[in-house]
C-alpha positions as CSV (number, residue, x, y, z in Angstrom):
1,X,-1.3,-27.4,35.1
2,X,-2.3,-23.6,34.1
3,X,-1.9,-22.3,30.9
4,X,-1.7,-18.5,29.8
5,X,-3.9,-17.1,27.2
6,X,-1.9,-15.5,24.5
7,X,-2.8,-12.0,23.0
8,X,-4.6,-12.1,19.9
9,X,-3.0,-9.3,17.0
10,X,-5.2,-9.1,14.3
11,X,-3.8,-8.1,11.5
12,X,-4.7,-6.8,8.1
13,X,-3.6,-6.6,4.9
14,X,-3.8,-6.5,1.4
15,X,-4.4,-9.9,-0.8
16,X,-1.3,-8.9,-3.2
17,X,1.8,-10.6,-3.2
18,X,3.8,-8.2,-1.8
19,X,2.0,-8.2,1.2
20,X,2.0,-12.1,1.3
21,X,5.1,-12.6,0.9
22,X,6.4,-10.3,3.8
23,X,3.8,-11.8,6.5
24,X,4.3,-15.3,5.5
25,X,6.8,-16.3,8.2
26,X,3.8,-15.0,10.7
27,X,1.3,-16.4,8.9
28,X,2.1,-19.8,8.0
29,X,4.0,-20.5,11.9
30,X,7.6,-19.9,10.5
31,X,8.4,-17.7,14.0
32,X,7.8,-18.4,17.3
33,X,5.5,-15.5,18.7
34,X,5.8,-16.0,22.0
35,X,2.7,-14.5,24.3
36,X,0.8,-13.3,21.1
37,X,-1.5,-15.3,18.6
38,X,-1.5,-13.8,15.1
39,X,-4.9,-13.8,13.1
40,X,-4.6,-12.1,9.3
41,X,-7.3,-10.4,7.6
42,X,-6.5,-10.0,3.5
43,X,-9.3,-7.2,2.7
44,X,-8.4,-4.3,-0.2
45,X,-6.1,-1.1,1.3
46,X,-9.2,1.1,1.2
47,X,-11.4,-1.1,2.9
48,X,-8.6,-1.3,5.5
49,X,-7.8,2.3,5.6
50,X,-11.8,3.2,6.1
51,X,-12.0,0.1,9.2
52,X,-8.8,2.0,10.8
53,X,-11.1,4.5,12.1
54,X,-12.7,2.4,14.2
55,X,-9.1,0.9,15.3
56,X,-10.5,-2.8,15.4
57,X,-7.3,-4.1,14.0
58,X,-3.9,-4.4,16.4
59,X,-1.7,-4.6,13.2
60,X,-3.0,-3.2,10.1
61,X,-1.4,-2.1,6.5
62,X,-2.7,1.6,5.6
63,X,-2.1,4.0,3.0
64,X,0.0,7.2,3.8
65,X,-2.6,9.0,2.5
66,X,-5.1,7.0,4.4
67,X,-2.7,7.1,7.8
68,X,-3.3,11.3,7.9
69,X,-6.5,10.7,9.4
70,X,-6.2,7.8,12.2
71,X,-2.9,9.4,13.8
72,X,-5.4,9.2,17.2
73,X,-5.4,5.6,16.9
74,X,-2.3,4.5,15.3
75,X,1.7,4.9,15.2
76,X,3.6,3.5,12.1
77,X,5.7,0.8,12.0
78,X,9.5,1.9,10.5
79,X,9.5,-1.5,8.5
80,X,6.9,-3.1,6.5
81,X,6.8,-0.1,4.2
82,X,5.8,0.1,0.2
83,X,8.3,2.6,-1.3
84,X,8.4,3.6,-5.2
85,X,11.3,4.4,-5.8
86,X,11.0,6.4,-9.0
87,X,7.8,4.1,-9.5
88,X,4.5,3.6,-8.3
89,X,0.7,3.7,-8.9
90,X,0.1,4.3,-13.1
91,X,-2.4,6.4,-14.7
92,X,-3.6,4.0,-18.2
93,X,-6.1,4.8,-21.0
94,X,-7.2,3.2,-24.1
95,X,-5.0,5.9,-26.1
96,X,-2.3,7.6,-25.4
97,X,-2.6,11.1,-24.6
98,X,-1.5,14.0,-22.8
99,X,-1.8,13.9,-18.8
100,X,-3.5,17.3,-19.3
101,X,-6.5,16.0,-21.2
102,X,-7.5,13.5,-18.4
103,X,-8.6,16.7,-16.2
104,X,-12.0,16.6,-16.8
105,X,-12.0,12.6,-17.6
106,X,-13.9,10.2,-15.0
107,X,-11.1,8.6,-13.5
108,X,-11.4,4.8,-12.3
109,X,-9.5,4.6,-8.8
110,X,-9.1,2.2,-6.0
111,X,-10.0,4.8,-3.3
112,X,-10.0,8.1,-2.1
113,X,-7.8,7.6,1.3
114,X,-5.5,5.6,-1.2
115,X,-1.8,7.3,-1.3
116,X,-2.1,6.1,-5.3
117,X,-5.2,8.5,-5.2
118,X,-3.1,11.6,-3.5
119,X,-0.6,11.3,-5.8
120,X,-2.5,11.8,-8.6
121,X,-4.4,14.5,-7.2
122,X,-1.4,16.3,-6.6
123,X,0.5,15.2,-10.1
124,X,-2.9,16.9,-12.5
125,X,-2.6,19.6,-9.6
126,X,-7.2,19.5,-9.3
127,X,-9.5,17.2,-8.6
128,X,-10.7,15.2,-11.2
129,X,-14.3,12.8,-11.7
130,X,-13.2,9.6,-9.6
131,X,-15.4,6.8,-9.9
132,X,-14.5,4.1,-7.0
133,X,-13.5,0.5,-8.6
134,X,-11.8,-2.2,-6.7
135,X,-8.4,-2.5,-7.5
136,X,-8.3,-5.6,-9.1
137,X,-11.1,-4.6,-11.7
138,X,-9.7,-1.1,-12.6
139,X,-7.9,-2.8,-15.8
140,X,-11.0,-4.4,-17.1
141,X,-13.3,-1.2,-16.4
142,X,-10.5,1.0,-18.5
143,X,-11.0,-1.9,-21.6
144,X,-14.5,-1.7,-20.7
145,X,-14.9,2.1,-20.4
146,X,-17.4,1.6,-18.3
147,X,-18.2,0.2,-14.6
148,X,-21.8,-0.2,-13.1
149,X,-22.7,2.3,-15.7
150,X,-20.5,5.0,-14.9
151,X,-18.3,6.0,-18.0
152,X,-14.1,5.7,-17.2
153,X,-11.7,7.5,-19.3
154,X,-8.6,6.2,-17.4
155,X,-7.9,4.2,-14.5
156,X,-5.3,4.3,-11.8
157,X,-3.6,0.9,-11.1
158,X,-1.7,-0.5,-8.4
159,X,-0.1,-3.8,-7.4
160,X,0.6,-6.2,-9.7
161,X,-1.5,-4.2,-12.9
162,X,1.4,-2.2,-13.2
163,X,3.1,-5.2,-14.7
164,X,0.0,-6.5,-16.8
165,X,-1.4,-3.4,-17.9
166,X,0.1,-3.7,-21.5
167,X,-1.2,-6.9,-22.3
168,X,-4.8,-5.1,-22.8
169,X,-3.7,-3.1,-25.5
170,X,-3.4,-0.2,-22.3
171,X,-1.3,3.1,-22.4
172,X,1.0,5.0,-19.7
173,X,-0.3,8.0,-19.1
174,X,2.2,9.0,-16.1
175,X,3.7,6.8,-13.5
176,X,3.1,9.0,-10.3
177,X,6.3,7.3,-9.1
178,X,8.6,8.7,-11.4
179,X,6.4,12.2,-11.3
180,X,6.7,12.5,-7.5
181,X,10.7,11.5,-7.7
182,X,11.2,14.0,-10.5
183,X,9.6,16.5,-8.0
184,X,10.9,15.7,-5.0
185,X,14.6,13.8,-5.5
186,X,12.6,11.2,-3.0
187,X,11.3,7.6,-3.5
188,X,6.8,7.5,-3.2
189,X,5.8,5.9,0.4
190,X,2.5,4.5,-0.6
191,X,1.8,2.0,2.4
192,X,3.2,0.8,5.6
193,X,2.4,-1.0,8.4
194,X,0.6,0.7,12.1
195,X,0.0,-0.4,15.4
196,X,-2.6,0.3,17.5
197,X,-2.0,3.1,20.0
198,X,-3.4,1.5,23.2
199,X,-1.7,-1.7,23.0
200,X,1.1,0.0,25.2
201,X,5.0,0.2,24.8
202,X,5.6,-3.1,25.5
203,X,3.2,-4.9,23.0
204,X,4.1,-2.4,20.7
205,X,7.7,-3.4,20.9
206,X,6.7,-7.0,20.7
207,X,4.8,-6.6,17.2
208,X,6.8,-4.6,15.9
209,X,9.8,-7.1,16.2
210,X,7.6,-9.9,14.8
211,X,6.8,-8.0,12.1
212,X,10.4,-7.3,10.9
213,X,11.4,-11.0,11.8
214,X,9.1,-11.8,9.5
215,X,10.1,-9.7,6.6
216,X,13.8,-10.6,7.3
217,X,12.5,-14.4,7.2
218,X,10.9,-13.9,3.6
219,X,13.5,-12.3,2.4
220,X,16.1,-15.2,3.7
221,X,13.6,-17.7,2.0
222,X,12.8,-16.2,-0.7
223,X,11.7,-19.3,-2.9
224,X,9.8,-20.2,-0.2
225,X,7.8,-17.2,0.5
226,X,7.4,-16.8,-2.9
227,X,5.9,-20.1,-3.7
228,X,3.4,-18.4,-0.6
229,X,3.0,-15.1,-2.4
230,X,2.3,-16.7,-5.6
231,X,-1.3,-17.2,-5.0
232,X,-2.1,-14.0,-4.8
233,X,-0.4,-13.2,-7.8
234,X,-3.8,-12.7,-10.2
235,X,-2.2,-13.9,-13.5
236,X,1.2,-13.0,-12.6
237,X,3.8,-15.9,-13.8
238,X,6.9,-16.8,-10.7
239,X,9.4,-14.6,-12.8
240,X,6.8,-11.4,-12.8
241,X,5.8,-12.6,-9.3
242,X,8.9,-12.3,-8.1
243,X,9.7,-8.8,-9.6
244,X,7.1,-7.4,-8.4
245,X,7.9,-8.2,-5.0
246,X,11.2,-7.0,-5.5
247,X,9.3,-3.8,-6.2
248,X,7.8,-3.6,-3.0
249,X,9.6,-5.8,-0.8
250,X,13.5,-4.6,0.0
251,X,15.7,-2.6,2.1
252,X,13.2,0.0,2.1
253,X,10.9,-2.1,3.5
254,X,13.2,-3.1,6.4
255,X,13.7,-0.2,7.9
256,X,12.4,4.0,6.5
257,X,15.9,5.0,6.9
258,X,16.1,9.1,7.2
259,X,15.3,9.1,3.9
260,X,11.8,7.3,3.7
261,X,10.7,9.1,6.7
262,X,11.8,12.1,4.6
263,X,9.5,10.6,1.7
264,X,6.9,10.7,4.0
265,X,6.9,13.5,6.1
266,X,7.3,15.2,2.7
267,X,3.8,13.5,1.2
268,X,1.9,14.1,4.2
269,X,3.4,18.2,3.9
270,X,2.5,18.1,0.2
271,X,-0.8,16.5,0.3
272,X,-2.3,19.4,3.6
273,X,-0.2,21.9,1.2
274,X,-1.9,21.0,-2.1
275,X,-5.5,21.0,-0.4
276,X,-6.3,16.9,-0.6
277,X,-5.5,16.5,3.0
278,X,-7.2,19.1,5.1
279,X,-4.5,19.2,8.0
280,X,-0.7,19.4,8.6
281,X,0.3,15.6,9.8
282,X,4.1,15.0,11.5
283,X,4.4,11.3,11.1
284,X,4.9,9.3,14.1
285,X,6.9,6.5,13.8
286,X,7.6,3.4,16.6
287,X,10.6,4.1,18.3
């Protein structure tokens, strides 16, 4: 009796709950994959924008800001996105003051190819001291004003710190989500999804349907994928848990619609236009 080898995807993405919850069905043999074998990688956005370059990932979570430079390599998924709409990445401090007088401030951020990163860049309109913390430490380095003796004035949080931020005594300093909508009339695409150019059409197609069954399955199950999601959820209780995957996990992330691939062909425009990203990007989306 032969058998077939299946097609190993190896996919990446971040160890948030958002991200959990909406590969769950994939990860934990909820769907049947056919012909393909699906391994997952949970590694920080910037550590997976900085390995696309070298493509070694078939299904891989990036940044849009990271995505403007691996367009050779990889086409974006139209579902599986992270949209803030009219919120997103947050710019804290240990007292509140104006966004002006952060310009010169050493800035703790979770990467440079981050789309949290470009936002900010483009909301204080300069480039600013960035000191590189992981994302998950940003909070404590702001308390701390310090990380590996580099001072930090400010930090920029993602994920699930924009829900615990307060609890440290922390201050909004802007929310680059409701910045970005008050400039544009347009929700902030900060991640999505990509697939590797030379898998071909066919495979292509294949992933990409997986990957939205998937998403449709955790959203049908909910309580289930949640109870999955939750242990990524670094001191978030099931209520904030499941908010916060509300957040990031919805229609937008079903499908870009016109307007999300407005949202991001308007970042990408913005960010060559305001000097952060050195080249004009058209995003390519799978068809």
């Amino acid at each position: 009796m032969s058998t077939v080898a299946s097609q190993l995807i190896r996919v990446g993405h971040s160890p948030d709950p958002d991200d959990a919850f909406m590969f769950h069905a994939l990860a934990n043999d909820k769907l049947d994959t056919g012909p393909y074998r699906f391994e997952h990688e949970l590694v920080d956005i910037e550590t997976l924008n900085r390995r696309a370059h070298n493509a070694d990932l078939e299904l891989t979570a990036v940044s849009l800001h990271g995505y403007a430079y691996l367009t050779d390599k990889y086409i974006l998924c139209t579902c599986g996105a992270s949209m803030g709409d009219q919120y997103g990445p947050m710019l804290i401090a240990r007292e509140a003051k104006p966004l002006a007088s952060f310009e010169e401030k050493s800035i703790a951020v979770p990467g440079t190819r981050t789309t949290a990163y470009l936002a900010l860049r483009m909301c204080l309109g300069k480039k600013f001291k960035e000191v590189i913390v992981p994302f998950d430490e940003i909070i404590d380095a702001v308390v701390a004003g310090s990380y590996a003796g580099q001072a930090i004035d400010a930090g920029l949080i993602i994920h699930e710190g924009q829900l615990t931020y307060g609890r440290q005594n922390l201050h909004l300093i802007v929310d680059t989500g409701k910045w970005w909508f008050e400039e544009t009339g347009l929700p902030l695409p900060l991640g999505a999804n990509a697939i590797r150019k030379d898998l071909g059409p066919e495979v292509i197609r294949d992933v990409h349907r997986l990957l939205l069954e998937s998403i449709k399955y955790g959203l049908d199950h909910r309580g289930e994928a949640l109870n999955h999601a939750l242990q990524y959820g670094r001191d978030l209780d099931r209520a904030e848990a499941d908010q916060f995957v509300g957040m990031y996990v919805n229609d937008w992330t079903l499908d870009f619609g016109p307007r999300g691939r407005e949202a991001v062909a308007t970042l990408l425009r913005r960010g060559y236009e305001t000097g952060v990203i050195p080249h004009l990007v058209v995003p390519e989306f799978v068809a």
